[in-house]
C-alpha positions as CSV (number, residue, x, y, z in Angstrom):
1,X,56.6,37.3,22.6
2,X,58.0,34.1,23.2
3,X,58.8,31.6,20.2
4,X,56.7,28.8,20.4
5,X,58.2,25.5,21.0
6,X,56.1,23.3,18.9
7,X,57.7,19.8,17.2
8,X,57.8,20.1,13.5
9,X,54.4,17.9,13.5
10,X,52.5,19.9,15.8
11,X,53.7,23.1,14.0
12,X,52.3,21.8,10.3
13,X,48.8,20.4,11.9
14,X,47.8,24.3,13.7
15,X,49.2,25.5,9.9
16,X,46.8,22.7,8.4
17,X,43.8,23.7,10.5
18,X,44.3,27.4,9.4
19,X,44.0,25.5,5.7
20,X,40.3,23.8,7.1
21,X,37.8,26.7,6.0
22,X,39.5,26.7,2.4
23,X,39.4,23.2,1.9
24,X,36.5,22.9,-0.9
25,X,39.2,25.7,-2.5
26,X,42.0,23.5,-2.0
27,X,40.3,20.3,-3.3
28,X,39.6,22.2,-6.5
29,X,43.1,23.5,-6.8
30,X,44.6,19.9,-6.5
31,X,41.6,18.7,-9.1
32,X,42.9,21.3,-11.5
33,X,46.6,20.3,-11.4
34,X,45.5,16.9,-11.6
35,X,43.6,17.7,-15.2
36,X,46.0,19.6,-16.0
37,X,48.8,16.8,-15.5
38,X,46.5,14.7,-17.9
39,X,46.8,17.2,-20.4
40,X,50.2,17.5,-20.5
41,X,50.8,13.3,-20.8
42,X,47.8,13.4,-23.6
43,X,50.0,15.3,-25.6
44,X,52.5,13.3,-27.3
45,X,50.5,10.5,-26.9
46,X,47.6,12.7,-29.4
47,X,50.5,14.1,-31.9
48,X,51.7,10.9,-32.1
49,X,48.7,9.3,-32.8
50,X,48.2,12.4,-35.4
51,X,51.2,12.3,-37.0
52,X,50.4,8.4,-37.8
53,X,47.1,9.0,-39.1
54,X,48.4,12.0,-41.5
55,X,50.9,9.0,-42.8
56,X,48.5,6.7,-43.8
57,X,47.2,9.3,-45.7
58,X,44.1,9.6,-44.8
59,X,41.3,12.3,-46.1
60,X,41.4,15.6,-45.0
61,X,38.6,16.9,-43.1
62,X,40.5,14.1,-40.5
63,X,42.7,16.6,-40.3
64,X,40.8,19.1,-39.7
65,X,38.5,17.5,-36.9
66,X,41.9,16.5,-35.1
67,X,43.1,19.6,-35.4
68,X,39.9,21.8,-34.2
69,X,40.2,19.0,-31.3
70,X,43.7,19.5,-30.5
71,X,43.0,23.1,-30.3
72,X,40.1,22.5,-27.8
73,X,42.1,20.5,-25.7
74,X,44.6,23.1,-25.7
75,X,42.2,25.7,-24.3
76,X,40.6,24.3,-21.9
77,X,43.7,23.4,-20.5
78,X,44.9,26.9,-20.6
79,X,41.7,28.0,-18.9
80,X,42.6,25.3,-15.9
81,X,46.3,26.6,-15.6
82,X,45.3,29.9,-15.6
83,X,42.1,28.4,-12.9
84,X,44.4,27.0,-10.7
85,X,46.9,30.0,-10.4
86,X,43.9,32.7,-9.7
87,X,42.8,30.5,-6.7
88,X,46.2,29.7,-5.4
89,X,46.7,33.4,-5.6
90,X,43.1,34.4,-4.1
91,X,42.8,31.7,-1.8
92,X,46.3,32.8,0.0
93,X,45.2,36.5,-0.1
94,X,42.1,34.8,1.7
95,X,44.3,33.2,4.8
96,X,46.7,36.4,4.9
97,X,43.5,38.4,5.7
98,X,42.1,35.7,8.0
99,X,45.5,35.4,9.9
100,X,46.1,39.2,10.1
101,X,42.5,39.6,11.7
102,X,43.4,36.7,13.8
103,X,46.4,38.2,15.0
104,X,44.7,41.4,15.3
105,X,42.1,40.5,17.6
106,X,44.5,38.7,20.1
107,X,46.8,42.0,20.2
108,X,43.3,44.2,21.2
109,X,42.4,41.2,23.6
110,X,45.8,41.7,25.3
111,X,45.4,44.0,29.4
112,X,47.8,47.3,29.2
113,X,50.7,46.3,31.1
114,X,51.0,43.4,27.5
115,X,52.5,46.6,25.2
116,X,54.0,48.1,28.0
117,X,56.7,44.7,27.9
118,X,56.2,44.6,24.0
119,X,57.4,46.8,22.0
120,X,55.4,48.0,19.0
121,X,57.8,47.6,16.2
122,X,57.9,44.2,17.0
123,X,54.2,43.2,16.9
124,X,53.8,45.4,13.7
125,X,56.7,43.6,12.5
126,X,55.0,40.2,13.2
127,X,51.9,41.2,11.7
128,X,53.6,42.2,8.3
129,X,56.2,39.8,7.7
130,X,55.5,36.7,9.7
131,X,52.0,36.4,8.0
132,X,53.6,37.1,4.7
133,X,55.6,34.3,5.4
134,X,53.3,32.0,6.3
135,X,51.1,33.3,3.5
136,X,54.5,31.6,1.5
137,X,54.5,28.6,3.4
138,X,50.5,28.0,2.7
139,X,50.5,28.9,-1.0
140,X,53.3,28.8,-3.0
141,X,55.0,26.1,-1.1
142,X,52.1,24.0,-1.0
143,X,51.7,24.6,-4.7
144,X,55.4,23.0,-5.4
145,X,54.3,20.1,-2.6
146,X,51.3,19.1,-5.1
147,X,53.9,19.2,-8.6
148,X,56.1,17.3,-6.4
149,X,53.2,13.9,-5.3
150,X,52.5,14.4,-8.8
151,X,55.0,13.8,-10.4
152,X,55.5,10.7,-8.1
């Protein structure tokens, strides 16, 4: 198999269109590390506010209600975290199986004389760990790529 030849901009937009039938996945992802970025600059803002509040000496079933709050808040943004890295995790299984049946079909659609030139170790070689690094590429990098806007 040749290597392809591709500029780094054509190489990312076939990647990206590999990304197109997980989009509404994708979207959700990003919402979730968006409410989860919230969360995390709500609290010091909240203890801050709580810790000011519990100063002024104020009655407590305050307390209480800011605390049951707190500990809401805290929940559902563990159930988001935990959200977010199951469908990273599932939606990258998703493309590995995609890619692998993609690859899969264009090795059977290949004439004889195809593995004849090719050697066999090689294809089976791209069909483990080429897709397992793309798999990489898609998910996990793509995962530090949305901390990294962000955080911007």
């Amino acid at each position: 198999m040749k290597p392809s030849r591709d500029t780094p901009v054509q190489s990312i937009a076939q990647r990206l269109v590999l990304l197109k039938p997980y989009r509404s996945r994708l979207l959700l992802i990003y919402f979730l590390l968006l409410l989860t970025a919230s969360f995390q600059l709500f609290y010091p803002k909240a203890i801050a506010f709580f810790i000011d509040k519990s100063v002024a000496g104020l009655e407590s079933t305050w307390i209480f209600t800011m605390t049951a709050a707190m500990a809401a808040v805290l929940l559902v943004h563990a159930m988001a975290i935990a959200l977010r890295h199951y469908l990273f995790a599932s939606t990258g299984s998703m493309i590995v199986a995609d890619l692998r049946n993609r690859f899969f079909q264009a090795v059977l659609r290949q004439e004889v004389g195809f593995f004849d030139a090719e050697n066999v170790g090689d294809l089976t070689n791209r069909l483990s760990a080429d897709v397992e690094q793309l798999q990489e590429a898609l998910t996990v990098d793509m995962d530090r790529m949305l901390h990294g806007v962000r955080s911007i």
